[in-house]
FILOTOR-140791 format. One record per atom (N, C-alpha, C): x negated, y negated, z negated; atom name; chain; residue number from 1. Coordinates in nm, 2 decimals. Atoms other than C-alpha are relative to their C-alpha. Layout:
N
SITE;X;Y;Z;CA;A;NUM
...
//
This chain:
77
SITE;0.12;-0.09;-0.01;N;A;1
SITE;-0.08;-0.90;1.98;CA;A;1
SITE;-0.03;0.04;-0.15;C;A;1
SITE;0.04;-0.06;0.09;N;A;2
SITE;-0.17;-0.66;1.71;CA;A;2
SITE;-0.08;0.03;-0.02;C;A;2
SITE;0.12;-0.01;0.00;N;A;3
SITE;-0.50;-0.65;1.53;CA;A;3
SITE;0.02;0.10;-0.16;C;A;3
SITE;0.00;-0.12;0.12;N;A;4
SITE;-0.57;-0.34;1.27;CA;A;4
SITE;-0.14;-0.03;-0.05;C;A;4
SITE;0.18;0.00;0.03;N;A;5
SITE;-0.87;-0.36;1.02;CA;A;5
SITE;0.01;0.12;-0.08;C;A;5
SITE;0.05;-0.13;0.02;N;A;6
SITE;-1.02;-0.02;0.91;CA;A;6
SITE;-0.05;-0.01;-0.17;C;A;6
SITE;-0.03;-0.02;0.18;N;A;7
SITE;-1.01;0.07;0.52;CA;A;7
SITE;-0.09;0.15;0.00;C;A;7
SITE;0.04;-0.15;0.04;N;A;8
SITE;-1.29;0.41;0.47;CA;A;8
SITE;0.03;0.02;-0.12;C;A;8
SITE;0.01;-0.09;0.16;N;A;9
SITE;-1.22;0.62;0.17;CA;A;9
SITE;-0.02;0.12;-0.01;C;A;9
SITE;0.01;-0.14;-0.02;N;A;10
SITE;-1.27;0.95;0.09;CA;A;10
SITE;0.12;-0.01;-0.14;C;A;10
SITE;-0.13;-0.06;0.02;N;A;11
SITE;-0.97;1.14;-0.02;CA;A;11
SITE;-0.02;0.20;-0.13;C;A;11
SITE;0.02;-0.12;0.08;N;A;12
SITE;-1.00;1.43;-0.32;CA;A;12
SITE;0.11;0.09;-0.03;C;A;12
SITE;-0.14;-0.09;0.03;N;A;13
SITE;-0.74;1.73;-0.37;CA;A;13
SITE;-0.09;0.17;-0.04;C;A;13
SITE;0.05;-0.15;0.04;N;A;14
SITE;-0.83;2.09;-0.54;CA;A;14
SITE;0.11;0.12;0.13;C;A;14
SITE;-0.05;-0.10;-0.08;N;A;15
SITE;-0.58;2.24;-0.28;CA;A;15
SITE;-0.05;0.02;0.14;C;A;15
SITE;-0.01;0.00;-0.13;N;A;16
SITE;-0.62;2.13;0.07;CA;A;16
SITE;-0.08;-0.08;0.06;C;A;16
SITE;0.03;0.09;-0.09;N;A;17
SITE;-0.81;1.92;0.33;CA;A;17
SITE;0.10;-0.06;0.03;C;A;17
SITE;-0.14;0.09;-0.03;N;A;18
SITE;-0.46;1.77;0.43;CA;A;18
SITE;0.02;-0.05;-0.08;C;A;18
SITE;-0.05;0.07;0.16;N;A;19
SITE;-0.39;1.75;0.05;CA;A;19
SITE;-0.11;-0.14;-0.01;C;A;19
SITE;0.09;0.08;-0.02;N;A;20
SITE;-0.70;1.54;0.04;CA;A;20
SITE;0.02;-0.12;0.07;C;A;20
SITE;-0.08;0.13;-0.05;N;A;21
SITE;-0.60;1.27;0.31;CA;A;21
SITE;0.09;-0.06;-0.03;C;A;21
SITE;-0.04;0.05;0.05;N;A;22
SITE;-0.27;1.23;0.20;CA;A;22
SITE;-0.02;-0.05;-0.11;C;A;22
SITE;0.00;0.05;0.10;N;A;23
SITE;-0.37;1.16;-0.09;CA;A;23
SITE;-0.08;-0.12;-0.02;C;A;23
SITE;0.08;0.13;-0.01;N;A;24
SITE;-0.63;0.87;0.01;CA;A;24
SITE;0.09;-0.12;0.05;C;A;24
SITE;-0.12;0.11;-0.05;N;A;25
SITE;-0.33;0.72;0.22;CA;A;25
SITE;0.09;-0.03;-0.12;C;A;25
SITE;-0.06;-0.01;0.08;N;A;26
SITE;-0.12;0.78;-0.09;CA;A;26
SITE;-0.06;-0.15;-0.07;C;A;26
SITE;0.09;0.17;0.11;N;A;27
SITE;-0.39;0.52;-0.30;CA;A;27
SITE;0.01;-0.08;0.09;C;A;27
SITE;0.00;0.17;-0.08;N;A;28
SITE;-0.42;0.28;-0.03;CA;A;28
SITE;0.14;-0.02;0.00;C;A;28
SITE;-0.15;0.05;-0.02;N;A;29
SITE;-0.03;0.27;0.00;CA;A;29
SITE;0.01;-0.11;-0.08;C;A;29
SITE;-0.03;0.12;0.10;N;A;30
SITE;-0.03;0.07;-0.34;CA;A;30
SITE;-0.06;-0.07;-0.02;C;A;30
SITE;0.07;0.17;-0.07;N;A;31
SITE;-0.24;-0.21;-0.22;CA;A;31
SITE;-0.02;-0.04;0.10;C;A;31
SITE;0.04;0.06;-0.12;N;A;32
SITE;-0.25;-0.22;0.11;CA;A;32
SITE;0.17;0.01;0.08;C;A;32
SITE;-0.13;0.02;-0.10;N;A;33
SITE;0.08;-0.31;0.35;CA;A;33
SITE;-0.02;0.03;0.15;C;A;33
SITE;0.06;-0.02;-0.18;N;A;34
SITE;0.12;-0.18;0.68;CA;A;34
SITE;-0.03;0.07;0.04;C;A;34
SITE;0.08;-0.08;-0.02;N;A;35
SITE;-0.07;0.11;0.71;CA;A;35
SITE;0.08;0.09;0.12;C;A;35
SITE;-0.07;-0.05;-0.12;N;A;36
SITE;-0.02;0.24;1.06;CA;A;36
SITE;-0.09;0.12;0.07;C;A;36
SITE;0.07;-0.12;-0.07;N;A;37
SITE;-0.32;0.52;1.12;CA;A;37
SITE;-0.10;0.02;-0.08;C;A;37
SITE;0.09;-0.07;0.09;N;A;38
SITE;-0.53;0.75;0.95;CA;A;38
SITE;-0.06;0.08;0.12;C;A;38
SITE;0.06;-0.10;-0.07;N;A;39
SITE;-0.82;0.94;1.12;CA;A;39
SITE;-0.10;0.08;-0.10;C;A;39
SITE;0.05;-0.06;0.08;N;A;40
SITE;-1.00;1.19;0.93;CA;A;40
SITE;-0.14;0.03;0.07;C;A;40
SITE;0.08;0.04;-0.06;N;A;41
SITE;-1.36;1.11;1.00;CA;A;41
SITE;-0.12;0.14;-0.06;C;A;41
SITE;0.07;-0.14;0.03;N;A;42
SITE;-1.57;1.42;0.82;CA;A;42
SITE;0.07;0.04;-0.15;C;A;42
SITE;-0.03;-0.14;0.09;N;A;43
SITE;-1.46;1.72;0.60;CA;A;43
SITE;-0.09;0.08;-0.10;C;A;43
SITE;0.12;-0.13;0.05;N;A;44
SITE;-1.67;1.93;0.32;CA;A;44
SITE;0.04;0.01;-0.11;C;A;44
SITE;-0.04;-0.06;0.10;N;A;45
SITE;-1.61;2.11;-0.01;CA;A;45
SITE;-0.07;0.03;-0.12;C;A;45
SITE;0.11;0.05;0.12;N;A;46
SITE;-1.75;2.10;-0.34;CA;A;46
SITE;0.08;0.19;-0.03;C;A;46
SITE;0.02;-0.13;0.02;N;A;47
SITE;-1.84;2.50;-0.38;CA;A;47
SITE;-0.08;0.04;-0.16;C;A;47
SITE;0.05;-0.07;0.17;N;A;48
SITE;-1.90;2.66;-0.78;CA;A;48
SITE;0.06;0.14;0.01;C;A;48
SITE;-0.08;-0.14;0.00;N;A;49
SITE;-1.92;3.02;-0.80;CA;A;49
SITE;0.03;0.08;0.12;C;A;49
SITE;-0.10;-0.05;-0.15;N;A;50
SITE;-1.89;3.09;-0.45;CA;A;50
SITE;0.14;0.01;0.02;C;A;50
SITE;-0.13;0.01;0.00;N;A;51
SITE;-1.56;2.95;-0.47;CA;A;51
SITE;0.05;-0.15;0.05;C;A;51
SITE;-0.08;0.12;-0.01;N;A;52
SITE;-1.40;2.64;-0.31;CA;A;52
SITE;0.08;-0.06;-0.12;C;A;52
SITE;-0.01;0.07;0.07;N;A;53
SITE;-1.34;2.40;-0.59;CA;A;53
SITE;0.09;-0.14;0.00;C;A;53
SITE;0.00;0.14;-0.03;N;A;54
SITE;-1.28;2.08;-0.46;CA;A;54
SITE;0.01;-0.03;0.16;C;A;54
SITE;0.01;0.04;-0.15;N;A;55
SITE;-1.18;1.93;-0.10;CA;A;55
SITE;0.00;-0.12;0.03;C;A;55
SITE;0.03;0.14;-0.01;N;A;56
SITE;-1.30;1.64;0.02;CA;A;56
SITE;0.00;-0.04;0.14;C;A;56
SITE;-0.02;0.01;-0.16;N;A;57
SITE;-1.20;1.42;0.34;CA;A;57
SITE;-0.05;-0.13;-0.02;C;A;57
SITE;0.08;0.13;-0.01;N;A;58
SITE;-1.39;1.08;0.45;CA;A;58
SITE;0.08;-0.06;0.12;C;A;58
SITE;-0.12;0.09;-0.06;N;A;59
SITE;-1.08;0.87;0.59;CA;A;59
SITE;0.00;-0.12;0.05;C;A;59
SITE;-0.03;0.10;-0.03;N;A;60
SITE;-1.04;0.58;0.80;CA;A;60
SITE;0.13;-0.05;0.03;C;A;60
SITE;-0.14;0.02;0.01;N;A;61
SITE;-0.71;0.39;0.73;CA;A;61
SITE;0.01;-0.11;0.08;C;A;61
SITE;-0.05;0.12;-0.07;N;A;62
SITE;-0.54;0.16;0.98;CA;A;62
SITE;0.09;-0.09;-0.02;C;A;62
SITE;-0.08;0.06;0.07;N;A;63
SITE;-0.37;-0.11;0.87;CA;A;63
SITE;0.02;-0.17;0.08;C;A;63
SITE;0.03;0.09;-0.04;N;A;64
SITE;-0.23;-0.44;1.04;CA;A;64
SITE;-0.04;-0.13;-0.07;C;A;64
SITE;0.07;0.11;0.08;N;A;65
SITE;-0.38;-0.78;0.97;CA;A;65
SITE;0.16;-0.06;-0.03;C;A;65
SITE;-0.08;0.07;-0.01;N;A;66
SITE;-0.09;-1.01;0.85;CA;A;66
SITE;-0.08;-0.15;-0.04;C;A;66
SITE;0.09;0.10;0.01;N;A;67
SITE;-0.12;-1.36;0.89;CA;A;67
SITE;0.12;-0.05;-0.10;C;A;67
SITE;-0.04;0.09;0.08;N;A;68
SITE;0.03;-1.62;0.64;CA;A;68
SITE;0.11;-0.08;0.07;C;A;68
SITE;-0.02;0.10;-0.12;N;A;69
SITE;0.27;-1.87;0.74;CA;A;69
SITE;-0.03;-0.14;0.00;C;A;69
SITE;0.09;0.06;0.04;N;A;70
SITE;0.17;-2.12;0.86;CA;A;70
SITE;-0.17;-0.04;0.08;C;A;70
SITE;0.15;0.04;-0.01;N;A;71
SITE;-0.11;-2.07;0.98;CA;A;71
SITE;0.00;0.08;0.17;C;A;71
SITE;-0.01;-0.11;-0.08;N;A;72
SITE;-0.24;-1.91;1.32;CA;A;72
SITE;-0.02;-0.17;0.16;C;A;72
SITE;0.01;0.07;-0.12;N;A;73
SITE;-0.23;-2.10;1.69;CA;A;73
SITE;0.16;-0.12;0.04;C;A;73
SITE;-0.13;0.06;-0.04;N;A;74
SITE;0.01;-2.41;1.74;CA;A;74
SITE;0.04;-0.01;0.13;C;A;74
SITE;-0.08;-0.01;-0.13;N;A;75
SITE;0.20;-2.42;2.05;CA;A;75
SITE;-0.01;-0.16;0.07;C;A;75
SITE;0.03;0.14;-0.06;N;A;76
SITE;0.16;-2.72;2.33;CA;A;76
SITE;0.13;-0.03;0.03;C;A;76
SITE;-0.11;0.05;-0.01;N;A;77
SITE;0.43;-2.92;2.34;CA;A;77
SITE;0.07;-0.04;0.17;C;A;77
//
């Protein structure tokens, strides 16, 4: 049985809203193991100049638990 715990972050990129996510999964990659689902939870844009600036994504990362060894439910003999 597989249990996932949820990681928010928001995700910054000057190009893209996609640029943006990957790039939150990108950071979490190099501390977190596992990562098995991203959903992109709200979207909006940092406007100067009447000009898109800045894209911002508000990400929840999926990631499984691992357990230790060792540890966890012993089995009946």
């Amino acid at each position: 049985m597989a249990v996932l715990k949820i990681l928010e972050l928001v995700g910054t990129s000057k190009e893209s809203w996609s640029d943006a996510a990957r790039e939150a999964v990108n950071e979490a990659a190099k501390t977190v193991r596992g990562i098995e689902t991203v959903e992109v939870v709200h979207s909006r844009a940092v406007v100067q100049n009447n000009r898109l600036t800045e894209y911002q994504v508000q990400v929840r990362i999926g990631f499984r638990i691992e357990r230790a060894a060792g540890t966890g439910l012993k089995k009946k003999a």
